[in-house]
C-alpha positions in Angstrom: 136.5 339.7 143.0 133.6 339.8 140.3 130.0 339.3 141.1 129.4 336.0 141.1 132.7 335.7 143.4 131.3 338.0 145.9 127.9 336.4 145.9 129.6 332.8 146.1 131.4 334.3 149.0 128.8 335.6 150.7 126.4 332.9 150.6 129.1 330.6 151.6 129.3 332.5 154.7 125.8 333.4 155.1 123.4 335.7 156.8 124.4 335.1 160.4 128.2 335.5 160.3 128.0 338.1 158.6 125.6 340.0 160.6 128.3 339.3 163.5 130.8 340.9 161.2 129.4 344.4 160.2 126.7 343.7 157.9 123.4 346.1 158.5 120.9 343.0 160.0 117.1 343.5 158.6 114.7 342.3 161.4 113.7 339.1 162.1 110.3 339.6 160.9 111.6 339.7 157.6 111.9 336.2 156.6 112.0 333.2 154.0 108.7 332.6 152.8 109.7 329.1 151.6 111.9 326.6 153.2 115.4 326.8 151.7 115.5 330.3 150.0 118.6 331.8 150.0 120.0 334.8 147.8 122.9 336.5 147.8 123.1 339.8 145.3 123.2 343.6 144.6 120.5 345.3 145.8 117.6 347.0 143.7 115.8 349.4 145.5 112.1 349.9 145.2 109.9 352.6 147.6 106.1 352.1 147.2 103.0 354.6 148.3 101.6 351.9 151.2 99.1 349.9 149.5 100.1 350.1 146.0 102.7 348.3 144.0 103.0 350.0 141.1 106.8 350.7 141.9 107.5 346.9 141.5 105.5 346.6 138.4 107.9 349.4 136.8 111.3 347.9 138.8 110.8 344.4 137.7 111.2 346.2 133.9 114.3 348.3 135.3 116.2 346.3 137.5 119.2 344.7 136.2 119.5 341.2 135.9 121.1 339.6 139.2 119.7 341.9 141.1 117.8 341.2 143.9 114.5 343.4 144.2 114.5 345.3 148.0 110.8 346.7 148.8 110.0 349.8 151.2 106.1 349.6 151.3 105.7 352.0 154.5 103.1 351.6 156.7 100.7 349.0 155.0 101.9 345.7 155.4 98.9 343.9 155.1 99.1 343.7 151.3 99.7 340.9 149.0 102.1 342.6 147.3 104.0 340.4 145.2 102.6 337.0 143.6 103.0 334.3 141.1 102.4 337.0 138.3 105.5 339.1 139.1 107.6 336.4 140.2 107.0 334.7 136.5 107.8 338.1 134.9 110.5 338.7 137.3 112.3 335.1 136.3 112.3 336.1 132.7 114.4 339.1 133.4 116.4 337.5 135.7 116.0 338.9 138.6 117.8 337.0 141.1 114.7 337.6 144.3 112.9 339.7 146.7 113.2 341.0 149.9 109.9 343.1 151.2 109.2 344.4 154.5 105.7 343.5 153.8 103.2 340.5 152.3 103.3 338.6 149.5 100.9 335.5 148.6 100.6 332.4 146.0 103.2 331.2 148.9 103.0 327.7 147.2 103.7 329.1 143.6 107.2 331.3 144.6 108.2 327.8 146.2 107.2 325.9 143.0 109.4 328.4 141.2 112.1 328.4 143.1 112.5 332.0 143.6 114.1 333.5 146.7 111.3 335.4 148.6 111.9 337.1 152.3 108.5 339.0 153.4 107.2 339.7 156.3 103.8 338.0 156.1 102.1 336.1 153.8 98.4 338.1 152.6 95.8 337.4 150.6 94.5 341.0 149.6 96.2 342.4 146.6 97.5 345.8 145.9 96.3 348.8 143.8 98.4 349.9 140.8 98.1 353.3 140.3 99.8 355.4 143.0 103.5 357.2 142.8 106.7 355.7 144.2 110.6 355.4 143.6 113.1 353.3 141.8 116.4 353.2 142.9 117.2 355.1 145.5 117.4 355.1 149.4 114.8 352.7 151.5 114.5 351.4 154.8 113.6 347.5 154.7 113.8 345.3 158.0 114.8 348.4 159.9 117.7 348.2 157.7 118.7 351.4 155.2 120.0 349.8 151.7 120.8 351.6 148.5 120.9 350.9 145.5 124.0 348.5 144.6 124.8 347.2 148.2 124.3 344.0 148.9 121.9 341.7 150.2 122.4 338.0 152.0 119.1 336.3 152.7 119.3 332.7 154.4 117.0 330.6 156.8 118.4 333.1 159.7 117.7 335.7 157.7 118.4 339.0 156.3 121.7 341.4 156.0 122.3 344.6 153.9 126.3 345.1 153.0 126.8 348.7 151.7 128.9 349.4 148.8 131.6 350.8 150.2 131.7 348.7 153.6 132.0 345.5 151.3 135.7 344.1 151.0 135.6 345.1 155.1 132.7 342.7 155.6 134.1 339.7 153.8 137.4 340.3 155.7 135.6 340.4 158.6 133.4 337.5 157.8 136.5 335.0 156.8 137.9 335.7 159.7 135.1 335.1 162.3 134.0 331.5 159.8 138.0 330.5 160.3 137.8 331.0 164.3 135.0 329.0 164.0 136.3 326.2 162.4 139.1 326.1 165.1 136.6 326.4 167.6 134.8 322.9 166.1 137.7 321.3 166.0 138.6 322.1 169.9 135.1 321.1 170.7 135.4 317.7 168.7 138.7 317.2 170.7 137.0 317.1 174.1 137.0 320.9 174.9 134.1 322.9 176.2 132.9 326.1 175.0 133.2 327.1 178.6 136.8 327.3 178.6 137.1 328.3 174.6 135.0 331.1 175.8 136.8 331.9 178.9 133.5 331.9 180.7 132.4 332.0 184.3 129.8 330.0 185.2 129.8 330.8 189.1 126.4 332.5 188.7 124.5 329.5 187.4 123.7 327.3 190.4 123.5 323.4 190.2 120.9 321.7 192.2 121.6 318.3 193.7 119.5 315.4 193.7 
C-alpha cells in the first residue's frame, strides 16, 4: 500500500482497535483538544529543552508534508507550546497535525482551522525560543517511544504509535479484530448476548430480588 492507503486504513480502523492489535498506546492524558480531530500519518519527531519550543519552530520548516509533528517537551508541561501562529505556518507546509505530551492554547483557533491537535492540557503561558533540542530522532510521547517515520493514529479515544517495521503486522492484526467484530454485531443484533459470545461466567455477580 502507499501512504494515503495506509492512513485510509488506519483511520478507518482507528485508535482503539488498533491499540487492541499491537499498536504502542500513548496515555490517555494525551488527548483531542477539539471535538472531532482525528489524524492518521508518519510520525515527525520533535524533543524540546522543557519550557522552550524552539525545536518546533525549526520542525515545522523540516518536516515533510503529511507528516504529523510528535512533541517530547520533558518535564514542563505547563507551557503553551503550540498556538494559532504555528498551526497557520504549519498548514502552509502541510503538515498533516500534532501530537504533544504537553499544552497548547488559542484552543478555539486550532478548532477554527481544523487542524488535528492531541495535547495534554490546554495553557495560557507561552514558551521561550532560544534553548537547544532535536529533530528527528527518538522521543517518548504519551509514555509511548515513536521514531521518526512510524506511524501515528489519533482519534476521540485517543492516541497509538505503529513502528515502522511492526506496520503491515498491525493492519493484519487490526482487520482481523474489526471483522470479528462485525460478526459479533451481527450475533448481537440476532438476539445473542455478549455473555455467551464471550463465553463468560457470570456466577460471581449476584442478583438481588425485589
Amino acid at each position: 500500500m502507499d501512504s494515503a492507503q495506509v492512513a485510509k486504513t488506519l483511520a478507518g480502523l482507528g485508535s482503539a482497535t488498533l491499540g487492541e492489535s499491537g499498536a504502542l498506546t500513548m496515555h490517555q492524558r494525551v488527548r483531542p483538544v477539539w471535538p472531532g480531530a482525528t489524524v492518521a500519518s508518519p510520525a515527525y519527531t520533535v524533543r524540546c529543552t522543557p519550557g522552550d519550543n524552539l525545536a518546533i519552530h525549526a520542525a515545522v520548516t523540516r518536516a515533510p508534508a503529511g507528516h504529523v509533528l510528535v512533541v517530547d517537551v520533558g518535564n514542563i508541561a505547563e507551557r503553551g507550546y503550540w498556538g494559532e501562529v504555528l498551526t497557520t505556518a504549519a498548514e502552509s507546509r502541510g503538515l498533516a497535525g500534532l501530537v504533544i505530551d504537553g499544552g497548547v492554547r488559542d484552543s478555539a483557533a486550532l478548532e477554527a482551522h481544523g487542524f488535528p491537535v492531541f495535547a495534554t492540557m490546554v495553557a495560557l503561558r507561552g514558551a521561550t525560543k532560544i534553548l537547544p533540542g532535536a529533530n528527528a530522532g527518538a522521543v517518548r510521547v504519551g509514555g509511548a517511544p515513536v521514531s521518526f517515520g512510524d506511524w501515528i493514529v489519533g482519534d476521540g479515544d485517543g492516541v497509538v504509535a505503529i513502528p515502522r517495521g511492526r506496520l503491515t503486522e498491525v493492519i493484519t492484526a487490526g482487520r482481523a479484530r474489526a471483522e470479528k467484530e462485525e460478526r459479533m454485531f451481527a450475533q448481537l443484533r440476532d438476539g445473542r448476548s455478549t455473555v455467551d459470545l464471550l463465553e463468560l461466567d457470570i456466577s460471581p455477580v449476584v442478583e438481588h430480588g425485589e
